[in-house]
C-alpha positions in Angstrom: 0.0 0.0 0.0 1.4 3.3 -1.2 1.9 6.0 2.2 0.1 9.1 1.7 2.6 11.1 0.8 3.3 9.0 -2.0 -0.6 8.6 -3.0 -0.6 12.0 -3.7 2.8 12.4 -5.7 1.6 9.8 -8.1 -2.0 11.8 -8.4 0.1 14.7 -9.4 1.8 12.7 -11.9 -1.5 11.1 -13.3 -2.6 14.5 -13.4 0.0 16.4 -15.1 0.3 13.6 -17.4 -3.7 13.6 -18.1 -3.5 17.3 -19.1 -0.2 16.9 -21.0 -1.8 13.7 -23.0 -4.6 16.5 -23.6 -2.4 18.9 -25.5 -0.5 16.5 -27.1 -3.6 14.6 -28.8 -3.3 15.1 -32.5 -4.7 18.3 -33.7 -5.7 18.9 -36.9 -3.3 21.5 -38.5 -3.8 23.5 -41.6 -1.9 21.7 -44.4 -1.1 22.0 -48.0 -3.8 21.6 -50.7 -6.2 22.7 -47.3 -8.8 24.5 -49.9 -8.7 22.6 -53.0 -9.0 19.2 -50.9 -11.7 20.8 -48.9 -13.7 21.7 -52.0 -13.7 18.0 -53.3 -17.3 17.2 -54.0 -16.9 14.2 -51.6 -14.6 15.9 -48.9 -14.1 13.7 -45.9 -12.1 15.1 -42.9 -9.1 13.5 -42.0 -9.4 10.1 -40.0 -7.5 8.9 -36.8 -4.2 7.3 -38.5 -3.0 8.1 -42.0 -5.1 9.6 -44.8 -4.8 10.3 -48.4 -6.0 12.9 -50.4 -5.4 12.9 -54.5 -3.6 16.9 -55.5 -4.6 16.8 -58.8 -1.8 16.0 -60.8 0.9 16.3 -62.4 -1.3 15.0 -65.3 -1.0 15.8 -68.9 -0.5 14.6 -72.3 1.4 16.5 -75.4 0.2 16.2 -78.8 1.2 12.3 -80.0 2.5 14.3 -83.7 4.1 10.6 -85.4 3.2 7.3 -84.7 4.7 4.0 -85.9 4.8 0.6 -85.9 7.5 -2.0 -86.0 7.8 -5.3 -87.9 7.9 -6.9 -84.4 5.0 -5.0 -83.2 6.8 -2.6 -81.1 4.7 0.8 -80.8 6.3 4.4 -81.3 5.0 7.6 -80.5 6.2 10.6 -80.8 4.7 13.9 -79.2 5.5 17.4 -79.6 6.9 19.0 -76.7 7.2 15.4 -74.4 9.7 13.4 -76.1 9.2 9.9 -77.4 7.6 6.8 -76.0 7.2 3.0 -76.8 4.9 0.1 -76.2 5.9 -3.2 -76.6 2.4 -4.7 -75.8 0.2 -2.9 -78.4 -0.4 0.3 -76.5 -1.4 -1.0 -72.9 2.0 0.0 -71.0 4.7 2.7 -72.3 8.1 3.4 -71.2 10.0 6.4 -72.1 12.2 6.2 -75.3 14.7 9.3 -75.2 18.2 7.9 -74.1 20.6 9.8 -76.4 17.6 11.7 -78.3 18.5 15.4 -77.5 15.3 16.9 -78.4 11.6 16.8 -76.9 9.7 17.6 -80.1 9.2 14.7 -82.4 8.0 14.9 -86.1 8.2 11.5 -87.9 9.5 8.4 -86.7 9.9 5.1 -89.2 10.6 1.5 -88.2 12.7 -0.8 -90.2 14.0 -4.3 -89.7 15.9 -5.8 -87.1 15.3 -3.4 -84.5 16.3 -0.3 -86.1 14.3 3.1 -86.1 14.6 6.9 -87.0 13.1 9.4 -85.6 13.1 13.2 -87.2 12.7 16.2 -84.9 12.3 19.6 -85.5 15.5 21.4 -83.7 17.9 19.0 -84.2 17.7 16.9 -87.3 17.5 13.2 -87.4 18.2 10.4 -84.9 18.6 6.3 -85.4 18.6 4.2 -82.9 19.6 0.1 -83.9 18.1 -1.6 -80.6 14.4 -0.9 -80.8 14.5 2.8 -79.6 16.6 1.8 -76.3 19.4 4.0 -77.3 19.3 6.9 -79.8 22.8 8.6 -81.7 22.4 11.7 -84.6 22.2 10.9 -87.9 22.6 14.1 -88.9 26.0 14.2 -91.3 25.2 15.8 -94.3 21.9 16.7 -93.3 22.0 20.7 -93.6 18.7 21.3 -91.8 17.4 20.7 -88.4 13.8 20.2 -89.3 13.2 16.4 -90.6 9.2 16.5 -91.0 8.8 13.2 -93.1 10.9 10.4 -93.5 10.3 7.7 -96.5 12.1 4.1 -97.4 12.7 3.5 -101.1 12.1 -0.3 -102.6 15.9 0.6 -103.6 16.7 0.2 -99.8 18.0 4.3 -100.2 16.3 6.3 -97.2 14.8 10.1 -98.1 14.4 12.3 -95.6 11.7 15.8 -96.4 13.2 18.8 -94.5 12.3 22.5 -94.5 15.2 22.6 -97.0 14.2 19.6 -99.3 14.6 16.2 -99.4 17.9 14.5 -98.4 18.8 11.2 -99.7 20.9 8.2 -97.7 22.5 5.8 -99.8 24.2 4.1 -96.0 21.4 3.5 -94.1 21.2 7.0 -92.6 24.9 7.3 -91.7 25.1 10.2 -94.1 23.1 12.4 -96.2 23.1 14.8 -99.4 20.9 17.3 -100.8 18.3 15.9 -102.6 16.0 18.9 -103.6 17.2 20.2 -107.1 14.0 22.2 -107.7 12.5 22.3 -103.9 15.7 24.1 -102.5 13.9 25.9 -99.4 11.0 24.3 -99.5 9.6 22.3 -96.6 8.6 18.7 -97.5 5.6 17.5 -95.6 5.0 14.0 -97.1 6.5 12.5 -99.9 5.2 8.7 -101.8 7.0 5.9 -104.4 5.1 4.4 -106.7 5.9 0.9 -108.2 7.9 2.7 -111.3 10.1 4.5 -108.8 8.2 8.0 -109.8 8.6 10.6 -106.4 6.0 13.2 -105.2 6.4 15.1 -102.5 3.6 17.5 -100.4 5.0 20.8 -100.3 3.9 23.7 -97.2 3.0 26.6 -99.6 4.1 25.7 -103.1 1.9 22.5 -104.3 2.9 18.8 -105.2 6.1 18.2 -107.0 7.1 14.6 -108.9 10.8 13.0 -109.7 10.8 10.3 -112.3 13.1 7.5 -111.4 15.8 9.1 -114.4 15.0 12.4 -113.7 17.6 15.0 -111.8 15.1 18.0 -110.9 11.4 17.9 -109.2 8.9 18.9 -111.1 5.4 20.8 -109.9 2.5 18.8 -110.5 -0.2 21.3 -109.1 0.2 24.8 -107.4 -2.4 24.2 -105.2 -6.2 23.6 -105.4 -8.9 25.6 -106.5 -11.5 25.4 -104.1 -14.4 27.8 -102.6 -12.5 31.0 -104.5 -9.2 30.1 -103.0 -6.1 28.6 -104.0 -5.0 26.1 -101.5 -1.1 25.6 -101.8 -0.3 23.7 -98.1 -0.4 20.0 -98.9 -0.1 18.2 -95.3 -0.2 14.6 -96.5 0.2 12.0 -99.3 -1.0 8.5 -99.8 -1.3 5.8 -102.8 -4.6 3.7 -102.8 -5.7 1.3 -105.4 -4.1 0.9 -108.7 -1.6 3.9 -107.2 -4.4 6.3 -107.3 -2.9 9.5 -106.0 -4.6 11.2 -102.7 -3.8 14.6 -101.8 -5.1 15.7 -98.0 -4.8 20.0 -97.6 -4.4 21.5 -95.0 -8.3 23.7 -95.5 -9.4 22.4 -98.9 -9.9 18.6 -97.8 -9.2 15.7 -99.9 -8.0 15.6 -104.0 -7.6 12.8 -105.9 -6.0 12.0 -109.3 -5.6 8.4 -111.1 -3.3 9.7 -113.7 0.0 10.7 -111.8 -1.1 14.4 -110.6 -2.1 15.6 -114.3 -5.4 16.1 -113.0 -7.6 15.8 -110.2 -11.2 15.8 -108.9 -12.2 17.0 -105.2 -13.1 14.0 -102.5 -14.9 15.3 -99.8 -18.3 13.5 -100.2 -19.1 12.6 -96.5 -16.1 14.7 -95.1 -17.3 17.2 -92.1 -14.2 18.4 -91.3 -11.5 19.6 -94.3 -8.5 19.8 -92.3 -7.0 16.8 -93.0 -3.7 16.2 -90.9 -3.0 12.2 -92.3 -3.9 9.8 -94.7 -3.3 6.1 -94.8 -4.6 3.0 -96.3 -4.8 -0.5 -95.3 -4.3 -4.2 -96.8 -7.6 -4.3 -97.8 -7.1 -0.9 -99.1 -9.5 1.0 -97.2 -8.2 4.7 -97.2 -8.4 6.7 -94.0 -8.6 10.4 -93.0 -7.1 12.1 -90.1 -8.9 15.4 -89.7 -9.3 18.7 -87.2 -12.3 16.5 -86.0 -12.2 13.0 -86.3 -11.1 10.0 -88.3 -13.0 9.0 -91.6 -12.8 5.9 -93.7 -13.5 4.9 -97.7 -13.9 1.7 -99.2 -14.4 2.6 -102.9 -11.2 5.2 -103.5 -12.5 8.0 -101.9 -15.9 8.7 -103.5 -17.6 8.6 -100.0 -16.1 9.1 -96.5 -17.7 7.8 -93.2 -16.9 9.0 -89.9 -15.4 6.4 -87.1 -17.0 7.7 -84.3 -18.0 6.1 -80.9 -15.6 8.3 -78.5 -13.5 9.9 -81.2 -16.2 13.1 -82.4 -14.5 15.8 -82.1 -10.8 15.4 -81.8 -7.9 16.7 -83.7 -5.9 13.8 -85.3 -2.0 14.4 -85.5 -0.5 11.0 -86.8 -2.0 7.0 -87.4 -0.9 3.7 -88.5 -2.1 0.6 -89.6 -0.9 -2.9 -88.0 -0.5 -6.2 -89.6 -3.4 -7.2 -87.8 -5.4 -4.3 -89.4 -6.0 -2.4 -86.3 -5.8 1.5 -86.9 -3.5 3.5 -84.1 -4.7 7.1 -83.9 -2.2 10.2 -82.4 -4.8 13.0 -81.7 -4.4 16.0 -79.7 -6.4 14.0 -76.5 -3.9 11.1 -76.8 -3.2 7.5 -78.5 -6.5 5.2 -79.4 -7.0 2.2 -81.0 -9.9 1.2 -83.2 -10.8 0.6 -86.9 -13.9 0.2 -88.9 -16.9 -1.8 -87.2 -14.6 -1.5 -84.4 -14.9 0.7 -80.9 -12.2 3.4 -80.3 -9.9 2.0 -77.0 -8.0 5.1 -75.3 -4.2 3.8 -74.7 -3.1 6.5 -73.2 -3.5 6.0 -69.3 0.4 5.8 -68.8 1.0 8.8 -71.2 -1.4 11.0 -69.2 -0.2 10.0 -65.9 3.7 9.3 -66.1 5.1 7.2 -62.8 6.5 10.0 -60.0 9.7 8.9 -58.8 11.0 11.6 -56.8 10.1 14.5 -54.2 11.8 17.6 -53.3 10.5 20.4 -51.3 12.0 24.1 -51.0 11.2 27.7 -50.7 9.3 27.9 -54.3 6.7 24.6 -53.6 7.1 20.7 -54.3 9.1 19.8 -57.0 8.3 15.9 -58.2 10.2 14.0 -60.6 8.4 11.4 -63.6 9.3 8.8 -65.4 9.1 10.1 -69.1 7.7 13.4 -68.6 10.5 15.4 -66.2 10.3 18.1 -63.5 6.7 20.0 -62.0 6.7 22.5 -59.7 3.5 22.7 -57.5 2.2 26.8 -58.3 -1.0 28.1 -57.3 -2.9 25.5 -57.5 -1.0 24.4 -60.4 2.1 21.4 -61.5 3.4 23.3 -63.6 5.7 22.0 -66.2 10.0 22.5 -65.1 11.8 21.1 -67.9 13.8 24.0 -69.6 17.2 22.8 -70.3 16.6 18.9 -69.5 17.5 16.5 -72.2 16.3 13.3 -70.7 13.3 13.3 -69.4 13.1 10.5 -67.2 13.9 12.1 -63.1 15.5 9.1 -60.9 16.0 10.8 -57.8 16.3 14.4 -56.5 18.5 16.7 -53.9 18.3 19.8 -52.6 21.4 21.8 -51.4 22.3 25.4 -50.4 22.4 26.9 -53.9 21.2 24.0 -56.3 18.1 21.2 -57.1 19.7 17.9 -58.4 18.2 15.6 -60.4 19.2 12.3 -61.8 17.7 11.4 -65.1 18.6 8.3 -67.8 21.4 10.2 -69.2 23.3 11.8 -66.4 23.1 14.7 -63.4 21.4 18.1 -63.4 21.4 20.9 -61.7 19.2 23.8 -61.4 19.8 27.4 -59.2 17.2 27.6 -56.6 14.2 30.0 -57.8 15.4 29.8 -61.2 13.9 27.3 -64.3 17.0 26.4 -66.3 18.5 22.7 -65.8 22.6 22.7 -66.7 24.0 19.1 -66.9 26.7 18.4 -64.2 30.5 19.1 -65.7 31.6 16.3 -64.3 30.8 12.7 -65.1 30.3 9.7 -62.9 30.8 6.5 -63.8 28.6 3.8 -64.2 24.9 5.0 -63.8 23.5 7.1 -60.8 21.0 5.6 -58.6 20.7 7.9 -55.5 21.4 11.4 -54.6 22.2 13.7 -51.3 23.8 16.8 -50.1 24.8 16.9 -46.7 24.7 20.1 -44.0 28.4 21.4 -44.9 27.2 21.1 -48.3 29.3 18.3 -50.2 27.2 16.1 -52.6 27.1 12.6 -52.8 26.1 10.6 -56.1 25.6 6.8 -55.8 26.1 4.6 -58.6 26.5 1.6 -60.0 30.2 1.9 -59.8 30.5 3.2 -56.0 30.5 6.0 -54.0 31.7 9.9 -55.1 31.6 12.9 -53.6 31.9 16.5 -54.9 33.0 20.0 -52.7 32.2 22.1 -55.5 28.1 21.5 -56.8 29.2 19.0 -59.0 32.5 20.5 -61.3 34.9 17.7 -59.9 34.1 14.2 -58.6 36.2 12.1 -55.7 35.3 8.6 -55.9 35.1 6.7 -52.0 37.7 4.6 -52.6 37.2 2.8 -49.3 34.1 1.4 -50.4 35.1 0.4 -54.2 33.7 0.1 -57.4 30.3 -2.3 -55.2 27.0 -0.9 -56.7 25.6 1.5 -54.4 22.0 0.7 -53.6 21.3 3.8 -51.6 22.4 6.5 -49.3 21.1 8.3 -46.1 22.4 11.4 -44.7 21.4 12.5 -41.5 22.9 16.6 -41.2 26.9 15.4 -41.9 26.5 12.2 -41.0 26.4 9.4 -43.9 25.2 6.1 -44.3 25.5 3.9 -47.1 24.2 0.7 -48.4 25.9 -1.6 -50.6 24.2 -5.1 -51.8 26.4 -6.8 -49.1 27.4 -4.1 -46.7 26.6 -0.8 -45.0 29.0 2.1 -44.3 29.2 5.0 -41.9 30.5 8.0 -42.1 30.6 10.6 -39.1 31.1 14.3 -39.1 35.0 14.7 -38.6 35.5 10.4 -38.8 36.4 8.0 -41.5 34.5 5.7 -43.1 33.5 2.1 -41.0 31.9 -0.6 -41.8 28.7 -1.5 -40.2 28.3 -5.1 -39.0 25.6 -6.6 -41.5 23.6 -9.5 -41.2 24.0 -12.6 -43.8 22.5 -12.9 -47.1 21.7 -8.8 -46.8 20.6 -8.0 -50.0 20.0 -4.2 -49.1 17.7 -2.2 -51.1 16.7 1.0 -48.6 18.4 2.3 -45.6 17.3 4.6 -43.2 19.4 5.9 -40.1 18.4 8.6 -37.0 20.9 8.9 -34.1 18.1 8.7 -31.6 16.5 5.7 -32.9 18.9 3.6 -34.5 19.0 1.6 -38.2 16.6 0.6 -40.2 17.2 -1.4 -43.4 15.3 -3.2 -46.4 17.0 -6.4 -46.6 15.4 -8.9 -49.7 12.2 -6.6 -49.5 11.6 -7.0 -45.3 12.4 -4.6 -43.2 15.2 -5.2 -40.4 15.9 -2.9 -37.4 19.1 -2.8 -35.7 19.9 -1.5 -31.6 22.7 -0.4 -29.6 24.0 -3.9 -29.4 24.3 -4.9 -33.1 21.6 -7.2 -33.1 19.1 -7.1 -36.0 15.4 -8.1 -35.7 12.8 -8.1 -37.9 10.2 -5.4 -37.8 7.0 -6.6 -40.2 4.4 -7.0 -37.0 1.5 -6.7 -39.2 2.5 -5.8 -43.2 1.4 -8.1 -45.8 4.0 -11.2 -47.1 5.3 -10.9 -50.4 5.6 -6.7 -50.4 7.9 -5.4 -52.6 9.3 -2.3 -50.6 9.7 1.1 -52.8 11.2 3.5 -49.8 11.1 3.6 -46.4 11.3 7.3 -44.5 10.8 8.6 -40.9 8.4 11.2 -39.9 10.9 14.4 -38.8 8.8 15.8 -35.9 7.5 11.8 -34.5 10.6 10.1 -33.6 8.5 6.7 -33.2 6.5 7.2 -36.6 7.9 5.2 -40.0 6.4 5.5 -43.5 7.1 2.1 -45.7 5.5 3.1 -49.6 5.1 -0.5 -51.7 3.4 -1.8 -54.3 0.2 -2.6 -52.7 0.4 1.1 -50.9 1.4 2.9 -48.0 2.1 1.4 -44.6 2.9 3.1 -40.6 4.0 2.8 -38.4 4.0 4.4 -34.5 6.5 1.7 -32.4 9.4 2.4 -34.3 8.6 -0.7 -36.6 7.4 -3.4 -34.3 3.8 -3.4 -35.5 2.2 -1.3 -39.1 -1.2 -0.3 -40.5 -2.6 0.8 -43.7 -3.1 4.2 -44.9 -6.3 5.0 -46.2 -8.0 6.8 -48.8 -10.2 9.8 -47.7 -13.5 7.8 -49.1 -12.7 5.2 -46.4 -10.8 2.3 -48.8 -7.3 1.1 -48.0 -5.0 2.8 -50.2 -3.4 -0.2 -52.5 -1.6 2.1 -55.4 2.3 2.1 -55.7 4.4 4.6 -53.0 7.4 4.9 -54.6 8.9 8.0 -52.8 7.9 9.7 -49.5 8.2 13.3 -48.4 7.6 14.3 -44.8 6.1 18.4 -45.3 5.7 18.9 -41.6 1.8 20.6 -40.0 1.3 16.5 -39.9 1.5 15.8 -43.4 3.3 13.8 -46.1 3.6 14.3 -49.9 3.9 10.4 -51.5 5.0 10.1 -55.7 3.2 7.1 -56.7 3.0 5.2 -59.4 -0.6 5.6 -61.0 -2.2 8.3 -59.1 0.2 11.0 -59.2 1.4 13.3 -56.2 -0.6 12.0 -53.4 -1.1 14.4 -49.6 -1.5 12.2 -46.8 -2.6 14.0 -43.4 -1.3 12.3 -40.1 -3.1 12.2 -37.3 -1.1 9.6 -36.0 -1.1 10.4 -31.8 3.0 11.3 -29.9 3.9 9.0 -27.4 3.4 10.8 -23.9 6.8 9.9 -22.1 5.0 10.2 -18.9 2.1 8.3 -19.4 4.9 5.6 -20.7 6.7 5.9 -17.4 3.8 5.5 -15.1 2.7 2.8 -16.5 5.7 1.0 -16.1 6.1 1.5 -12.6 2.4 1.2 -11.7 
């Protein structure tokens, strides 16, 4: 029995510990996105634990301007302003296509055998890439222009590229090029067609339809332009050769001509047509013609005396680009994205991926969020708004990002880039780091750290001059965690320490490590992601597991503390976001704010502090989540220890 004195101490202790559980209860604090999610037409406050609110973005999708189709069925699309992509399953998933391609607007693309494909842009010429758009080098020598807006393969196996200068021809395969335009110097080439004789027209902007015989050493004009509602209509956007080589001509206001004696002259086609923009024209093997317009696609099946509209979910929208499969199956690049359909056939949008590209990274500073994709660069959260970041980037595709005292990092697919803080121009590092970057840091003093596939390296001067760790060695570096100037590292097989003023040591690992993720605090020791579990190691050495609770068979994307909730861990996977409030030992699920466990991809966290978390996932964009997860009262703890 407790004496009296003592009664009463521990009453003052419940007490005091009863009004400081009070204020410490979780509150809810205003956070980003506060209005917009607030104004969500099914808003649901925040719930006890973890909740997750969608931001809106970033979403978009650029103009698909070329589209193309390989003899192994590979998919190409090229958009204006985005780069280039590839599907390798007929549209259902893309993946960026832009290693080595140093320019973001794409005009033509064309596929030949055994992997190889060109792709012309408009500032800087003509690329090739022989591994089925992996890796892409200039083709450019010889080529006098930087606009390539059509690209052509002769029967003769010689390559002709149209330009705003001309055609070029290629006699190598596209290693080299000469001038090809005796006749159409200056003149930009928007489509150009072979017949069987080897006879050449070309679609001109401004000045008509031109024809080379196969002997012949100038182009000739055809036709100046058509005659049609008092106007002569001189921009010719698009070429195509139906049945028996029937020559169609598709204008850029004027709609469709058609001749069937080599362009010496021609009647009008625009029975059935409601739109006379026409942007492409193409024809199958069963030689139905199509008709890309400003509002739709249209079809013929008797040579263009009658056009039908191929509507069900395509009214409306401006086609850019289309081609036919083996299979028959027509692939439409509009303004609104990629679509696959065909006549009797329902239109099926492709372009899910394209609109919403994977976020793979999170920074936050002065000027907003800054997130990273996969295929579609750098966004800056403004007013509301992701706004677009990608002035100066080459590569599209952000690994990782960093934030020091002067600069942004990011790592992309061809390299590092930096940007000044409250400026919007990238500049590719000066210095290059071997093998390929997989995880980037700056630490307090500001020295910068780049992990790669070929070690550790470290840079005192933003990136001009790189020191390799040559304690560690040329292991792949899985990832790196840096705790003010403090520095932990993770090898496959090992992890490494680095304290402020101290060399490097090697931390005691556990058998069979496998490290993918690391995450170290001073006050609450290491955690690790070891073969996709998580592991915990104390004071002594000793490692435990710490999955009380998390589904088997997780694959673990990142794995990040909460800043200001020293017991509080975030684990993003592929079946969603996990946390934790006993440093590990037991997890729950985070949920959406319409009351559903959250089961998208986490692939980066970002603690934003006033109880909330930014998450980059894989599907559904930048993702808030708002913690109401409750402190551990220290007192409360320690009474009920001792009572």
């Amino acid at each position: 029995m407790l004496h009296k004195k003592g009664f009463w101490f521990f009453l003052a202790l419940i007490v005091l510990g009863s009004i400081l559980a009070f204020f410490n209860k979780p509150k809810q604090s205003p956070f980003p996105f506060a209005g917009a999610i607030e104004q969500l037409p099914d808003y649901r406050p925040p719930m006890s634990g973890l909740t997750l609110y969608p931001t809106g973005g970033p979403f978009g999708l650029d103009i698909i301007e070329s589209i193309a189709v390989g003899p192994t069925g590979t998919l190409f699309v090229g958009t204006y302003g985005g780069g280039l992509f590839k599907s390798v399953d007929e549209g259902q998933h893309w993946e960026p296509s832009n290693i080595g391609l140093k320019e973001k607007f794409i005009s033509s693309i064309m596929t030949l055998d055994a992997g190889k494909v060109f792709a012309g842009t408009v500032r800087a010429g003509l690329f090739q890439s022989q591994d089925d758009g992996f890796l892409w080098t200039s083709s450019n020598l010889g080529l006098e222009d930087v606009e390539v807006h059509t690209l052509l393969l002769r029967d003769s196996g010689e390559i002709l590229a149209g330009t705003s200068r001309g055609p070029y021809l290629s006699q190598d395969d596209g290693a080299s090029w000469r001038a090809f335009n005796e006749g159409l110097r200056d003149i930009r080439i928007q489509s150009i067609v072979e017949t069987k004789d080897k006879t050449l027209y070309v679609g001109t902007l401004g000045h008509g339809i031109f024809k080379r015989e196969s002997s012949g050493t100038e182009w000739e004009s055809v036709i100046i332009g058509f005659s049609f509602q008092g106007l002569l209509e001189r921009n010719i956007r698009t070429l195509v050769l139906g049945k028996d080589e029937a020559l169609f001509a598709g204008t850029m206001s004027a709609g469709i001509f058609r001749s069937l004696d080599g362009g010496v002259t021609w009647e009008i086609g625009n029975a059935g047509l409601g739109n006379y923009s026409i942007r492409t024209l193409s024809t199958d093997a069963k030689e139905n013609l199509y008709a890309g317009t400003g509002e739709g696609v249209y079809f013929s099946q008797d040579q263009g005396a009658r056009w039908f509209p191929l509507l069900d979910g395509m009214e409306n929208i401006q086609i850019h680009s289309f081609v036919v499969n083996q299979s028959g199956d027509l692939y439409v690049g509009s303004s609104d994205g990629v679509y696959r359909g065909g006549i009797q056939m329902a239109w099926e949008p492709l372009h899910e991926e394209l609109l919403i590209s994977p976020v793979l990274a999170l920074n936050q500073g002065e000027e907003g969020v800054t997130v990273g994709t996969h295929g579609k660069g750098t966004y800056i959260h403004q007013k509301g708004n992701w706004v677009s970041d990608n002035v100066g980037l080459v590569n599209l595709s952000i690994l990782a990002m960093a934030r020091g005292q002067t600069y942004l990092y990011a790592i992309t697919q061809d390299g590092v880039y930096r940007r000044q803080l409250g400026r919007h121009r990238w500049e590719p590092l000066e210095g290059r780091i071997p093998g390929e970057p997989t995880a980037i840091g700056v630490d307090a003093s500001g020295l910068l750290y780049v992990a790669s596939t070929s070690g550790l390296f470290s840079s005192g001067d933003q990136g001009g001059r790189w020191e390799k760790i040559e304690v560690i060695g040329s292991e792949p570096v899985k990832d790196l965690a840096i705790q003010d100037q403090a520095i932990l590292v993770a090898t496959e097989d090992s992890l490494w320490s680095k304290l402020p003023e101290g060399q490097w040591e090697k931390v005691e690992t556990r058998a069979g490590s496998h490290f993918q993720h690391v995450l170290w605090r001073p006050n609450a020791g290491l955690q690790a992601v070891s073969n996709n579990e998580l592991w915990g190691r104390d004071a002594k050495g000793d490692w435990q597991a710490l999955n009380g609770g998390l589904p088997t068979g997780l694959q673990i994307k990142t794995l990040v503390a909460d800043p200001d909730n020293s017991d509080v861990l975030y684990l993003g996977t592929d079946r969603g976001l996990f946390w934790s409030g006993d440093n590990g030992e037991t997890w729950d699920s985070a949920f959406h704010y319409q009351g559903q466990v959250y089961e998208g991809q986490v692939n980066r966290i970002l603690p934003a502090g006033s109880n909330a978390i930014w998450l980059a996932t894989q599907m559904d964009g930048v993702v808030l989540g708002i913690s109401k997860i409750p402190r551990k009262n220290l007192l409360l703890e320690w009474l009920n220890r001792i009572m």
